[in-house]
PDB file with SEQRES, HELIX, SHEET and CRYST1 records, atoms N, CA, C and O in Angstrom:
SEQRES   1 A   79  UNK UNK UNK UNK UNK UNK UNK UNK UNK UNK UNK UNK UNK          
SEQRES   2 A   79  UNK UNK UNK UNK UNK UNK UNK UNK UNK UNK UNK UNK UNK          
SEQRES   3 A   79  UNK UNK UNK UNK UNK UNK UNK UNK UNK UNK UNK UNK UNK          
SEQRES   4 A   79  UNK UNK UNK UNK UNK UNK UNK UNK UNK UNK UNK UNK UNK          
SEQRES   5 A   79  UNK UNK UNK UNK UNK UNK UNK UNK UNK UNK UNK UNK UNK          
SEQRES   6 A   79  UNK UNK UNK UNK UNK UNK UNK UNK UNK UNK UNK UNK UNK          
SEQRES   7 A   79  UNK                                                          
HELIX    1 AA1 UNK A    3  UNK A   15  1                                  13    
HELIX    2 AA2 UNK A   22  UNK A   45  1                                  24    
HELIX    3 AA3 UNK A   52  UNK A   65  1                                  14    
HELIX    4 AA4 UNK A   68  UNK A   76  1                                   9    
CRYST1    1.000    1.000    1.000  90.00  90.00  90.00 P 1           1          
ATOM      1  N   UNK A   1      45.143-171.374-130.602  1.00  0.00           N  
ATOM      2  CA  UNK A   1      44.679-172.608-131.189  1.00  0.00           C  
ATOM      3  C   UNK A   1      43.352-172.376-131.914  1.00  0.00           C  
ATOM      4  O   UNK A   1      43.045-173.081-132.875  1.00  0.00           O  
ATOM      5  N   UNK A   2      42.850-171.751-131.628  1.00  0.00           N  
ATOM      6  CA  UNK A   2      41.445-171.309-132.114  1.00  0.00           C  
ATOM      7  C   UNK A   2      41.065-170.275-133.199  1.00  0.00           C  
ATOM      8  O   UNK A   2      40.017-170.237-133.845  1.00  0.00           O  
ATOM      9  N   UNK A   3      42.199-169.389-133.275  1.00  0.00           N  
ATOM     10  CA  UNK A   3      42.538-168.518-134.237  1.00  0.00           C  
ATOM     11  C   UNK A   3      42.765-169.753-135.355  1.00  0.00           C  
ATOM     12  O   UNK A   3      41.852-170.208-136.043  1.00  0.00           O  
ATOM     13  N   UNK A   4      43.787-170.084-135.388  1.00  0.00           N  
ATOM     14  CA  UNK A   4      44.272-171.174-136.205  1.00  0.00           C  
ATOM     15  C   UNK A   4      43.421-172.078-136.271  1.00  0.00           C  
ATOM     16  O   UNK A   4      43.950-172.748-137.158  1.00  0.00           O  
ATOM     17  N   UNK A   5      42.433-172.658-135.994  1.00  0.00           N  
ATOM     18  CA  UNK A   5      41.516-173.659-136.101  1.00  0.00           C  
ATOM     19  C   UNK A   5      40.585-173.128-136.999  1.00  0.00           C  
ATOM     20  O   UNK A   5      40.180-173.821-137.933  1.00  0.00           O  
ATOM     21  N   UNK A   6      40.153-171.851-136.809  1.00  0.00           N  
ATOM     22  CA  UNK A   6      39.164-170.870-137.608  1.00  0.00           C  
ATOM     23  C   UNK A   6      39.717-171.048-139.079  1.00  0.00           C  
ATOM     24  O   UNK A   6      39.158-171.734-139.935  1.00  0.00           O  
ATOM     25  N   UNK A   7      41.212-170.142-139.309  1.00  0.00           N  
ATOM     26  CA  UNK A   7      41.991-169.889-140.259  1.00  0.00           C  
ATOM     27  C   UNK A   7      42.122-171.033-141.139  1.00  0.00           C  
ATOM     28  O   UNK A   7      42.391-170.846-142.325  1.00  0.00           O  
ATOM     29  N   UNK A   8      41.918-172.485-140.559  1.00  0.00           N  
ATOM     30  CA  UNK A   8      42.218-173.829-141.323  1.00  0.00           C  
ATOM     31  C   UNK A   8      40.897-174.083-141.722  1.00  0.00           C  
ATOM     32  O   UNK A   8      40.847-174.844-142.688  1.00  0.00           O  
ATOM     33  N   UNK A   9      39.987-173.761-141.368  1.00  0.00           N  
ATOM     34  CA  UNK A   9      38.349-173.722-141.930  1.00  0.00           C  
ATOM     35  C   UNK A   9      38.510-172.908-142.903  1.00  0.00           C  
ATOM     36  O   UNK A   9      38.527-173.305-144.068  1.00  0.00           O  
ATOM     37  N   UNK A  10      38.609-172.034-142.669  1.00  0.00           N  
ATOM     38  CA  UNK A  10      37.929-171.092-143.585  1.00  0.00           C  
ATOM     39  C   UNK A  10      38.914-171.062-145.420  1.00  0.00           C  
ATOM     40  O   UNK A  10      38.473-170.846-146.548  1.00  0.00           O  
ATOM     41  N   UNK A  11      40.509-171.429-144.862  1.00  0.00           N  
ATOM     42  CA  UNK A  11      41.013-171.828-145.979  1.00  0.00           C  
ATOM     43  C   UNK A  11      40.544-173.676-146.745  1.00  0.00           C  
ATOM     44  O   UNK A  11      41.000-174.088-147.812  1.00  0.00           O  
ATOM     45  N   UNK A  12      39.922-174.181-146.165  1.00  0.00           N  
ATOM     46  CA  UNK A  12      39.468-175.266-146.533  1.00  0.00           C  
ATOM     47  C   UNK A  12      38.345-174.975-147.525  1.00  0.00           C  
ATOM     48  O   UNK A  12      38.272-175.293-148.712  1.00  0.00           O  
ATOM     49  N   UNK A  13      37.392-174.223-146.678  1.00  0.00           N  
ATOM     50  CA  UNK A  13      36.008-173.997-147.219  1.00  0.00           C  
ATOM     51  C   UNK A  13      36.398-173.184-148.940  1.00  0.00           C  
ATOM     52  O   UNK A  13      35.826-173.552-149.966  1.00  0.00           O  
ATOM     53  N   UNK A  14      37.344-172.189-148.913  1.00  0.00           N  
ATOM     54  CA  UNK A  14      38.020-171.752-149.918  1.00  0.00           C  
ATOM     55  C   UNK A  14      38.820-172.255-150.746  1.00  0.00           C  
ATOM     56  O   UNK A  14      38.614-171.808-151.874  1.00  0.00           O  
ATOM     57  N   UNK A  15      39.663-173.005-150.694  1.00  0.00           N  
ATOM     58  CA  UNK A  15      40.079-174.385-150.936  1.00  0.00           C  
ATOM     59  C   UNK A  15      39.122-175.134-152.276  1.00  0.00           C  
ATOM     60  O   UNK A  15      39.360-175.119-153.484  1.00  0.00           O  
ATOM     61  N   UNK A  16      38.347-175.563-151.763  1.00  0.00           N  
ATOM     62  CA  UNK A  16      37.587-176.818-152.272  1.00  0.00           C  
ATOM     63  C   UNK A  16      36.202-176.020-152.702  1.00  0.00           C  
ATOM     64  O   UNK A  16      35.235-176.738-152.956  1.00  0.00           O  
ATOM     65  N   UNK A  17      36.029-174.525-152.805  1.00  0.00           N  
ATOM     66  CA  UNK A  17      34.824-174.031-153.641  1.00  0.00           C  
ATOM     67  C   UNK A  17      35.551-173.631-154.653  1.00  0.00           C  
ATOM     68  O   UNK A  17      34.679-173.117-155.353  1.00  0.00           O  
ATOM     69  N   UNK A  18      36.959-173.451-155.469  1.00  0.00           N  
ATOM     70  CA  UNK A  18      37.229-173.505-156.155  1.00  0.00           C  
ATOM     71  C   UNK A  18      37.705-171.990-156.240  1.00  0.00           C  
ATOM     72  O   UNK A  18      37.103-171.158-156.918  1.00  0.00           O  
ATOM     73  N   UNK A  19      38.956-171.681-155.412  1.00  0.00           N  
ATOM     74  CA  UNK A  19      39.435-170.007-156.239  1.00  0.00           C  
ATOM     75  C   UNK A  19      39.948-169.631-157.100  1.00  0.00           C  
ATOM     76  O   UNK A  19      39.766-170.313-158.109  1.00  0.00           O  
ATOM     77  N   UNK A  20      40.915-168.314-157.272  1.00  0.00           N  
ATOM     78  CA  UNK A  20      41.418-168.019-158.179  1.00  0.00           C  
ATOM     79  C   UNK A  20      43.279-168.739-157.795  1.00  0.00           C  
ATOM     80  O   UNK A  20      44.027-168.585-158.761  1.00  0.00           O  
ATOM     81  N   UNK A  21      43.688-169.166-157.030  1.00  0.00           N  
ATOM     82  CA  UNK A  21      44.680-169.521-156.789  1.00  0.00           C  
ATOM     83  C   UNK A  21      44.718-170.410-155.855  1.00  0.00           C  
ATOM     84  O   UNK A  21      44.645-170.162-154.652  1.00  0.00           O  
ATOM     85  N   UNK A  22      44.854-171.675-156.441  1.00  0.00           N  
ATOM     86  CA  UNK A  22      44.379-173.262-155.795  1.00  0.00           C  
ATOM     87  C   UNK A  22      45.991-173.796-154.854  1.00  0.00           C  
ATOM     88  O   UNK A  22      46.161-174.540-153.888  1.00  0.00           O  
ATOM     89  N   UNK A  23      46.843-173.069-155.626  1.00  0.00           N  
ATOM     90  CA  UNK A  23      48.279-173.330-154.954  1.00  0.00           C  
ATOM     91  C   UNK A  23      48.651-172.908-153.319  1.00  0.00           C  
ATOM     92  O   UNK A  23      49.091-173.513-152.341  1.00  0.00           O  
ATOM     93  N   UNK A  24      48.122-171.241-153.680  1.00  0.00           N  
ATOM     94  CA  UNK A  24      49.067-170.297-152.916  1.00  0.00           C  
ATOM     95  C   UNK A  24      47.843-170.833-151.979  1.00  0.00           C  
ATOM     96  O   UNK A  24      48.440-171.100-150.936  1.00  0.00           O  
ATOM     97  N   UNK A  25      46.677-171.094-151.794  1.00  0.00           N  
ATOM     98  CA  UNK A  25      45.716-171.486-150.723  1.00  0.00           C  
ATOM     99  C   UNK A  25      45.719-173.214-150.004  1.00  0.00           C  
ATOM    100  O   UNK A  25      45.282-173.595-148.918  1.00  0.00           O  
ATOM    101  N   UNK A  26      46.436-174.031-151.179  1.00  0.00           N  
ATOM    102  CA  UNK A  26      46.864-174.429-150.239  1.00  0.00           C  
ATOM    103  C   UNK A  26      47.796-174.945-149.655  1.00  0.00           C  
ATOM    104  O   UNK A  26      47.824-176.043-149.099  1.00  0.00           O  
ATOM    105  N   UNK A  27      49.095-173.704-149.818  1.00  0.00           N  
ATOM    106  CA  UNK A  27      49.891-173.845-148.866  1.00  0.00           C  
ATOM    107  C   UNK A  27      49.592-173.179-147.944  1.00  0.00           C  
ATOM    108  O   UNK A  27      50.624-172.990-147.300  1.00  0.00           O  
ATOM    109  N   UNK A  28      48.705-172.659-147.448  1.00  0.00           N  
ATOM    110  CA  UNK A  28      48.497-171.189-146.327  1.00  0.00           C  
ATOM    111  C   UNK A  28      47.770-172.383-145.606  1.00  0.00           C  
ATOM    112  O   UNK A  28      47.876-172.434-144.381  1.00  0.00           O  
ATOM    113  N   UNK A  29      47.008-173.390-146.287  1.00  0.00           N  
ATOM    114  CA  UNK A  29      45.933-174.084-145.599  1.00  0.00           C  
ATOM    115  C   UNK A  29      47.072-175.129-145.135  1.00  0.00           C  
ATOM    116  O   UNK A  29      46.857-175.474-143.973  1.00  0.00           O  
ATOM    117  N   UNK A  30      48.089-175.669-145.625  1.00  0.00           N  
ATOM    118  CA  UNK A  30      49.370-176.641-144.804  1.00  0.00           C  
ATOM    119  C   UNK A  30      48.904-176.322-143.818  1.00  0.00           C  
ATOM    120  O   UNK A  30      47.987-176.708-143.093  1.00  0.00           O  
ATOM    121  N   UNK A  31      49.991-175.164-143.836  1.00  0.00           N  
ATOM    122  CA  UNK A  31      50.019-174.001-143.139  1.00  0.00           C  
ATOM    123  C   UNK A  31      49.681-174.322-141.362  1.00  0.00           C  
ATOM    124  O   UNK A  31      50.320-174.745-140.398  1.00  0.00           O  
ATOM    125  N   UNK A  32      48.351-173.855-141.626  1.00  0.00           N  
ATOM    126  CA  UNK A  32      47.639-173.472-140.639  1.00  0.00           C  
ATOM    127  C   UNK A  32      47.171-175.148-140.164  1.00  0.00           C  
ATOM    128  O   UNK A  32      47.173-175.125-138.933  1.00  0.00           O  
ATOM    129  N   UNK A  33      46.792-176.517-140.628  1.00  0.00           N  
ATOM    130  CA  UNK A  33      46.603-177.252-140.493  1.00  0.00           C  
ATOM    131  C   UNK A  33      47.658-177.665-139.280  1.00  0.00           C  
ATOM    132  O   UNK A  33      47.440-178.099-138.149  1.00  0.00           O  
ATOM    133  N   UNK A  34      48.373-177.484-139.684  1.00  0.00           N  
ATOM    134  CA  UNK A  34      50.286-178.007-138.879  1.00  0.00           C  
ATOM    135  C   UNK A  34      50.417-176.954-138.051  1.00  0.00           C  
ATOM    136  O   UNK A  34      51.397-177.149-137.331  1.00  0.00           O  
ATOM    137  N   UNK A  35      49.754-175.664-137.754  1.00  0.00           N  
ATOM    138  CA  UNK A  35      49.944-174.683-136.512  1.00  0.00           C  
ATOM    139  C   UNK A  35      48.659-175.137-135.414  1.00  0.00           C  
ATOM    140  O   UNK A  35      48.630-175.123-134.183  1.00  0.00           O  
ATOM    141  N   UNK A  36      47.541-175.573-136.519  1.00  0.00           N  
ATOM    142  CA  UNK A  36      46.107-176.208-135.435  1.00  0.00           C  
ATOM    143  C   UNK A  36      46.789-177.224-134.589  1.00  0.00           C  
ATOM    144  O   UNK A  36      46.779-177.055-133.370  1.00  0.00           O  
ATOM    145  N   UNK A  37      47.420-178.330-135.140  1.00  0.00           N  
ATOM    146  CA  UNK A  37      47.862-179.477-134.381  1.00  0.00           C  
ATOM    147  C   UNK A  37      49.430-178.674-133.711  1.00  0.00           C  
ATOM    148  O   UNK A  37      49.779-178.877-132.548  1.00  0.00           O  
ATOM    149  N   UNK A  38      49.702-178.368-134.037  1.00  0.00           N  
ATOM    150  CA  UNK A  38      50.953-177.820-132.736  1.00  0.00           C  
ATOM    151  C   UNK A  38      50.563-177.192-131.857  1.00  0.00           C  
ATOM    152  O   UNK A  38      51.248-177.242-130.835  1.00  0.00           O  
ATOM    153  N   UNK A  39      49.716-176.604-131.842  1.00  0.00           N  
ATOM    154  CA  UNK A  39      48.543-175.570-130.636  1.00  0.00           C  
ATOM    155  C   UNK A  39      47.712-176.907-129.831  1.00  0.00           C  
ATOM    156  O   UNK A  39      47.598-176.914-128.605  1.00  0.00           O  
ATOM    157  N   UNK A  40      47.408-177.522-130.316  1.00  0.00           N  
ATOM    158  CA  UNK A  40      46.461-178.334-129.746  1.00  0.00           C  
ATOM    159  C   UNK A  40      47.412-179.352-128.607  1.00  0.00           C  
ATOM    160  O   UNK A  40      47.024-179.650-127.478  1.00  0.00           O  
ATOM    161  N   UNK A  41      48.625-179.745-129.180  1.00  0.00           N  
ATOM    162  CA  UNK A  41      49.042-180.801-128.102  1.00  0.00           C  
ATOM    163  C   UNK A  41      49.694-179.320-126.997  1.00  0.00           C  
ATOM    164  O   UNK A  41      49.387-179.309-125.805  1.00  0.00           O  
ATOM    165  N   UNK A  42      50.551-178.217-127.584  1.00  0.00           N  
ATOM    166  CA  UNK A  42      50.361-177.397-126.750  1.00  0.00           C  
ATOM    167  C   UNK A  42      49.449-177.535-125.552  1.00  0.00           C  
ATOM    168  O   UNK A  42      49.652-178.067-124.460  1.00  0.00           O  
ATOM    169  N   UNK A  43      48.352-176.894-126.061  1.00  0.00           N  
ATOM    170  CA  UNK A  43      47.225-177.019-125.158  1.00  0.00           C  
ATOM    171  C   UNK A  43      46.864-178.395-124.277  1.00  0.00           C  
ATOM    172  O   UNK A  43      46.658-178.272-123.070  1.00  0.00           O  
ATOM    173  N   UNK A  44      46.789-179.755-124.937  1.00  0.00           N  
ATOM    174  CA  UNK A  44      47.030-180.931-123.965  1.00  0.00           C  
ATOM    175  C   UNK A  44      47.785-181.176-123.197  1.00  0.00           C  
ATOM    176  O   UNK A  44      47.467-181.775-122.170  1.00  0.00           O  
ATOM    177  N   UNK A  45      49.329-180.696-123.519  1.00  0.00           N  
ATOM    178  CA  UNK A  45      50.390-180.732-122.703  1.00  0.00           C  
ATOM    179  C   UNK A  45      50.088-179.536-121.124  1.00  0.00           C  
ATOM    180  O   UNK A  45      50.221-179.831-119.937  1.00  0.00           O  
ATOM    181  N   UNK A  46      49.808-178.656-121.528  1.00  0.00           N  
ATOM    182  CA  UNK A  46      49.502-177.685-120.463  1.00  0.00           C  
ATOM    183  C   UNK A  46      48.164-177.820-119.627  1.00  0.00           C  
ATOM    184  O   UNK A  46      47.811-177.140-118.664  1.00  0.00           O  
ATOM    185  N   UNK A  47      47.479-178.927-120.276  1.00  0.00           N  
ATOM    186  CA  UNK A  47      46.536-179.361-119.495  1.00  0.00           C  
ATOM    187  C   UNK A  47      46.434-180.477-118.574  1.00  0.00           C  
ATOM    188  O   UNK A  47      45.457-181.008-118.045  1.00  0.00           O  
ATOM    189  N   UNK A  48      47.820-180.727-118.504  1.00  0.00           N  
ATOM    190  CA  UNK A  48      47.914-182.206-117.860  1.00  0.00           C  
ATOM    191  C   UNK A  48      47.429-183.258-118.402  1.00  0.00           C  
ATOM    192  O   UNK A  48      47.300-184.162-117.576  1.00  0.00           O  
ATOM    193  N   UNK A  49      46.955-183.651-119.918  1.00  0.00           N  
ATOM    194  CA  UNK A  49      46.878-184.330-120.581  1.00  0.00           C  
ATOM    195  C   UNK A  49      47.790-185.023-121.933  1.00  0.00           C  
ATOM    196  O   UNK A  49      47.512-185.248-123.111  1.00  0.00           O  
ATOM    197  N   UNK A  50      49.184-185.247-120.955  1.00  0.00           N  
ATOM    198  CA  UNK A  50      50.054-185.369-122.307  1.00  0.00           C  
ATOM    199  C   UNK A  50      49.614-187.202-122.577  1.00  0.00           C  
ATOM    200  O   UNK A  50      49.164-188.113-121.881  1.00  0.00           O  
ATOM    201  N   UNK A  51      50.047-187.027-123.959  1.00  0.00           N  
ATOM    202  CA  UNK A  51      49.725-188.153-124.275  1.00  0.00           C  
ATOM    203  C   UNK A  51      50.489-188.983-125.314  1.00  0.00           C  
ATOM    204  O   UNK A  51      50.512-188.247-126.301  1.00  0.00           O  
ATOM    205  N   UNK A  52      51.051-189.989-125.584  1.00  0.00           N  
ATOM    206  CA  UNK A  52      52.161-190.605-126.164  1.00  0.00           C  
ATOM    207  C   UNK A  52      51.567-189.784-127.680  1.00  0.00           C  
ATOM    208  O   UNK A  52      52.127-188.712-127.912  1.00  0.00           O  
ATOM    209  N   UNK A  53      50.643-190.170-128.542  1.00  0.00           N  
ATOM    210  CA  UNK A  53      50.162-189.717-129.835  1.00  0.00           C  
ATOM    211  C   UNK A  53      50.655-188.113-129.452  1.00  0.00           C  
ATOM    212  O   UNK A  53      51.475-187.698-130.271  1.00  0.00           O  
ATOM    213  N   UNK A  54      50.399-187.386-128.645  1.00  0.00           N  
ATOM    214  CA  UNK A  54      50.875-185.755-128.444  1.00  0.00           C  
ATOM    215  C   UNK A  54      51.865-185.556-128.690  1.00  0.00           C  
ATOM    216  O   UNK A  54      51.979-184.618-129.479  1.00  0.00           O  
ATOM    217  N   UNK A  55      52.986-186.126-128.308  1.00  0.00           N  
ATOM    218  CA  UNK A  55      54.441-186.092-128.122  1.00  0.00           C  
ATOM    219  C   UNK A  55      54.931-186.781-129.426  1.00  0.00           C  
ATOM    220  O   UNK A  55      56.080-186.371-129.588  1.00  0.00           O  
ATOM    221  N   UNK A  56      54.615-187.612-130.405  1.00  0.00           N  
ATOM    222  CA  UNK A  56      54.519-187.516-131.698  1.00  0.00           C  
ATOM    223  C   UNK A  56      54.354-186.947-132.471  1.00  0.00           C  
ATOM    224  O   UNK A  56      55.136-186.683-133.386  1.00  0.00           O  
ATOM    225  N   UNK A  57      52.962-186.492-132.270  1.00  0.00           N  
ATOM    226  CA  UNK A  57      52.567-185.502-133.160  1.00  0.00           C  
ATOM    227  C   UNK A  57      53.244-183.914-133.014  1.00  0.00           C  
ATOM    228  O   UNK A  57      53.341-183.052-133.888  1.00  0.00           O  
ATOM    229  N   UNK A  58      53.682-183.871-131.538  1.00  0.00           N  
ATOM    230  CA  UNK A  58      54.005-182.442-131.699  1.00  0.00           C  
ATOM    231  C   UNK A  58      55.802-182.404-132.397  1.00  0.00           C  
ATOM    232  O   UNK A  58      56.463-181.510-132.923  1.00  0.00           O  
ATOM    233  N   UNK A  59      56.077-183.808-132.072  1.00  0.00           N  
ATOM    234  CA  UNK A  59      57.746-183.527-132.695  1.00  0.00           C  
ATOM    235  C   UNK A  59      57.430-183.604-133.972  1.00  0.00           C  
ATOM    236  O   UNK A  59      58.273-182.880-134.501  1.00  0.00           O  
ATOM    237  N   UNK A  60      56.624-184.100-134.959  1.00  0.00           N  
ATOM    238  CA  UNK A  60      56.984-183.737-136.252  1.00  0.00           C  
ATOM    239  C   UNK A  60      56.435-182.660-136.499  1.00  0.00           C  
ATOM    240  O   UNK A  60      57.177-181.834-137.031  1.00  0.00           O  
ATOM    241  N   UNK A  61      55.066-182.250-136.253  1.00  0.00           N  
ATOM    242  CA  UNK A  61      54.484-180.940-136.853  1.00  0.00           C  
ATOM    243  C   UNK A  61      55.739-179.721-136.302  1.00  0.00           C  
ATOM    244  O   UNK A  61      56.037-178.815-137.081  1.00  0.00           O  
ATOM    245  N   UNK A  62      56.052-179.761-135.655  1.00  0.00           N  
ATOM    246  CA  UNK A  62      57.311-179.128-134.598  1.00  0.00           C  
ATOM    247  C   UNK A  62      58.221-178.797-136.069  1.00  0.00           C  
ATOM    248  O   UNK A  62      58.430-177.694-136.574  1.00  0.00           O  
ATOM    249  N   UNK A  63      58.671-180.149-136.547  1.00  0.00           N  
ATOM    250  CA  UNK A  63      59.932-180.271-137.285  1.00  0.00           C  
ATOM    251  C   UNK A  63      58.950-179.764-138.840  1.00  0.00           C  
ATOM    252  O   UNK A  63      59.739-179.407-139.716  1.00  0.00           O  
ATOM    253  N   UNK A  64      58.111-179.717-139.097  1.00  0.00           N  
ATOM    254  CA  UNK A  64      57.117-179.068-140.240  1.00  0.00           C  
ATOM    255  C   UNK A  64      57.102-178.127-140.984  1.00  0.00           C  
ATOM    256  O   UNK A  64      57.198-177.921-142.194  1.00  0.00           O  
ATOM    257  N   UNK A  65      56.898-177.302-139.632  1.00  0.00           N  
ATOM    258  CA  UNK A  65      56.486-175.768-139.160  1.00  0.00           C  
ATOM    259  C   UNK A  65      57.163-174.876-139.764  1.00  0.00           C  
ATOM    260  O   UNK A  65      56.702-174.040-140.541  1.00  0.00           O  
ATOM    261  N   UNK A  66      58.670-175.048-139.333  1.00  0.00           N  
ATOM    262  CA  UNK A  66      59.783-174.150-140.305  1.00  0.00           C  
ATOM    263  C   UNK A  66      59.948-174.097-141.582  1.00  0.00           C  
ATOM    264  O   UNK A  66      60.453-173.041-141.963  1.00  0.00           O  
ATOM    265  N   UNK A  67      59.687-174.908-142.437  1.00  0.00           N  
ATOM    266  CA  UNK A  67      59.697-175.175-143.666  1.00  0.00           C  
ATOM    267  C   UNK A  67      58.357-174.481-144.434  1.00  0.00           C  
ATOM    268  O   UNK A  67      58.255-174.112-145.604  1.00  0.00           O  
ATOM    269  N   UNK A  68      57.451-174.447-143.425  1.00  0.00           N  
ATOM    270  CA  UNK A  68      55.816-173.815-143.763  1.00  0.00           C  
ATOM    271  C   UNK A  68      55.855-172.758-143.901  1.00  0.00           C  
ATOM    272  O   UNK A  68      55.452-172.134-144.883  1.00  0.00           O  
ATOM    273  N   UNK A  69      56.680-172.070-142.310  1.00  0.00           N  
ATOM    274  CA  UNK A  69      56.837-170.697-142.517  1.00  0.00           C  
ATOM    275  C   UNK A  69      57.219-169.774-143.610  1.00  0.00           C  
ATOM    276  O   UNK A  69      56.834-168.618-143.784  1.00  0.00           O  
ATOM    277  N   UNK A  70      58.070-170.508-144.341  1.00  0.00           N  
ATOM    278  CA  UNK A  70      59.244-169.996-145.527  1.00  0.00           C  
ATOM    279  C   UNK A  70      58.111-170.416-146.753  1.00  0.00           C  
ATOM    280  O   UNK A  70      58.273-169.695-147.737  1.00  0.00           O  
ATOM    281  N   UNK A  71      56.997-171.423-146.918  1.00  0.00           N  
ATOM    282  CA  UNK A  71      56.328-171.326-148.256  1.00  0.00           C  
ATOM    283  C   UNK A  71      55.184-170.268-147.403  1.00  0.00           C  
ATOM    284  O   UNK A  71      55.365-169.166-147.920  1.00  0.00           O  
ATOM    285  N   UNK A  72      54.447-170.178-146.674  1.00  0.00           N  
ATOM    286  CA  UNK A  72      53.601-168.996-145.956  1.00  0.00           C  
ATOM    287  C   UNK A  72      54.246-167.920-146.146  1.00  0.00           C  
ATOM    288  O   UNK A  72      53.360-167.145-146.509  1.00  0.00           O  
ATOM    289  N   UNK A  73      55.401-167.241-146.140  1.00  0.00           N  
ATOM    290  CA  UNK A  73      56.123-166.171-146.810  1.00  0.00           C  
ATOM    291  C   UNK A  73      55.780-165.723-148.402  1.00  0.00           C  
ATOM    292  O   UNK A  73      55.403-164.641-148.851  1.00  0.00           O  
ATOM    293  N   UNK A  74      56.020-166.787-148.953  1.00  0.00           N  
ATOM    294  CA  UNK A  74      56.419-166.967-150.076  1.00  0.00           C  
ATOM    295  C   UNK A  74      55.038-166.614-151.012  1.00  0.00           C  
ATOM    296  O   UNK A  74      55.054-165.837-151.967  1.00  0.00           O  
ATOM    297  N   UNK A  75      53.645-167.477-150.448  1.00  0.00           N  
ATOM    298  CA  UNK A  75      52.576-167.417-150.740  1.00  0.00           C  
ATOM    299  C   UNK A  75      52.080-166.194-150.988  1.00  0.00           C  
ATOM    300  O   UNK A  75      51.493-165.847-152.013  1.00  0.00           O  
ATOM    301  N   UNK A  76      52.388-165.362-149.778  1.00  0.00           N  
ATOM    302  CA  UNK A  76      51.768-164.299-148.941  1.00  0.00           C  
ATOM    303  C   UNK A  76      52.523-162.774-150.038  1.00  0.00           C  
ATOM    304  O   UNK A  76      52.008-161.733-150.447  1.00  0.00           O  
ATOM    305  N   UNK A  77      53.358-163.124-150.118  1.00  0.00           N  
ATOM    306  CA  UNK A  77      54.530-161.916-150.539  1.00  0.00           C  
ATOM    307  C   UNK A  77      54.954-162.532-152.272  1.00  0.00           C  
ATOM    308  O   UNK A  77      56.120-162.522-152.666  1.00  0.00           O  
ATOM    309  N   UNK A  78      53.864-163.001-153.084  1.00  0.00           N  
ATOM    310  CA  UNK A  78      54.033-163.279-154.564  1.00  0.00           C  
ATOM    311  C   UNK A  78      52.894-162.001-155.023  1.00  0.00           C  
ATOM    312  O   UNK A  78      51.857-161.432-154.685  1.00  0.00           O  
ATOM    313  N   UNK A  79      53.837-162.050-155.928  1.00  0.00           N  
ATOM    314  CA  UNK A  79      53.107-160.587-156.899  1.00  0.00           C  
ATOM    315  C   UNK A  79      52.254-161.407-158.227  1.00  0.00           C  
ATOM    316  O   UNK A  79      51.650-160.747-159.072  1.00  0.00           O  
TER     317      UNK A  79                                                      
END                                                                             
């Protein structure tokens, strides 16, 4: 969760100072946005803190994720 929390910063901060490829950054930044919040109710759930908003949020970012993976490919592996 924290890896990924980092990774969604730091593509933000990159993001919005303006790079050379505003697309492919931010789909990586989706990305990682939708792996922060799937880690996180993770982490609430295993903490004995489930919570109705958790169990929402984790079924759609859940249902997200796969579709991310395949543009995070895509991003990652363009010439």
């Amino acid at each position: 969760m924290m890896v990924c929390l980092f990774w969604t910063i730091f593509f933000a901060i990159r993001l919005f100072r303006g790079n050379d490829e505003p697309r492919v950054t931010g789909t990586i930044l989706l990305f990682y946005i939708a792996t922060t919040i799937l880690y996180t109710d993770h982490w609430l759930y295993f903490s004995d803190c489930p919570s109705f908003i958790g169990e929402w949020s984790y079924l759609i970012v859940n249902l997200c994720v796969y579709p991310l993976y395949y543009a995070y490919l895509r991003a990652l592996t363009r010439t």
